[in-house]
C-alpha positions, 0 to 999 in steps of 0.5 A, a space after each residue: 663330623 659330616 658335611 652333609 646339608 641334608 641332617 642339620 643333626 650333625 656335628 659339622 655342615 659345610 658351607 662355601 664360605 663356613 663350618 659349622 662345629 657343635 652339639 649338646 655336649 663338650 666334644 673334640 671334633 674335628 672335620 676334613 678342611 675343605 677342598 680349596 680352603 687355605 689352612 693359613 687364612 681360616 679362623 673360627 669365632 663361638 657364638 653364644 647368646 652373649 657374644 661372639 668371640 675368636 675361638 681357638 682351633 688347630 688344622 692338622 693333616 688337612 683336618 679342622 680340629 676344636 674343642 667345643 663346649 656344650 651348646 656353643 656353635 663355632 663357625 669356621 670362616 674360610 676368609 678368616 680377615 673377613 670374619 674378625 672384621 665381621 666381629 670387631 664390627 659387630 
């Protein structure tokens, strides 16, 4: 994956607060944790046209790693409390 801003088609766009897992096919795709997060607070939710929902991911050697459905953007937050209350609200 790649944070670049600039090529919306790639896997993975960095944010402050967020990183953005997806593309048009099943993937495992992993991108480096950014510079400051804390591994322990992240968390990742799925979108879908249906809802969102937690998603399961791992961090290993400083690397967010998922497996990613076909056509269905995870988002993973920095302030993952943040995040689930964003979802149980919503």
């Amino acid at each position: 994956m790649h944070e670049e801003n600039d090529q919306p088609h790639r896997p993975a766009l960095l944010r402050r607060t967020f990183l953005k897992l997806g593309g048009n096919a099943d993937k495992q795709l992993s991108a480096p944790l950014p510079r400051g997060w804390d591994a322990g607070k992240v968390a990742a939710i799925a979108l879908s046209s249906e809802k969102a929902e937690p998603f399961e991911i791992k961090i290993e050697n400083c690397k967010v790693q998922a497996s990613v459905p076909a056509r269905r953007p995870v988002i993973v937050y920095r302030d993952g409390e943040k995040a689930k209350k964003r979802l149980a609200a919503g």
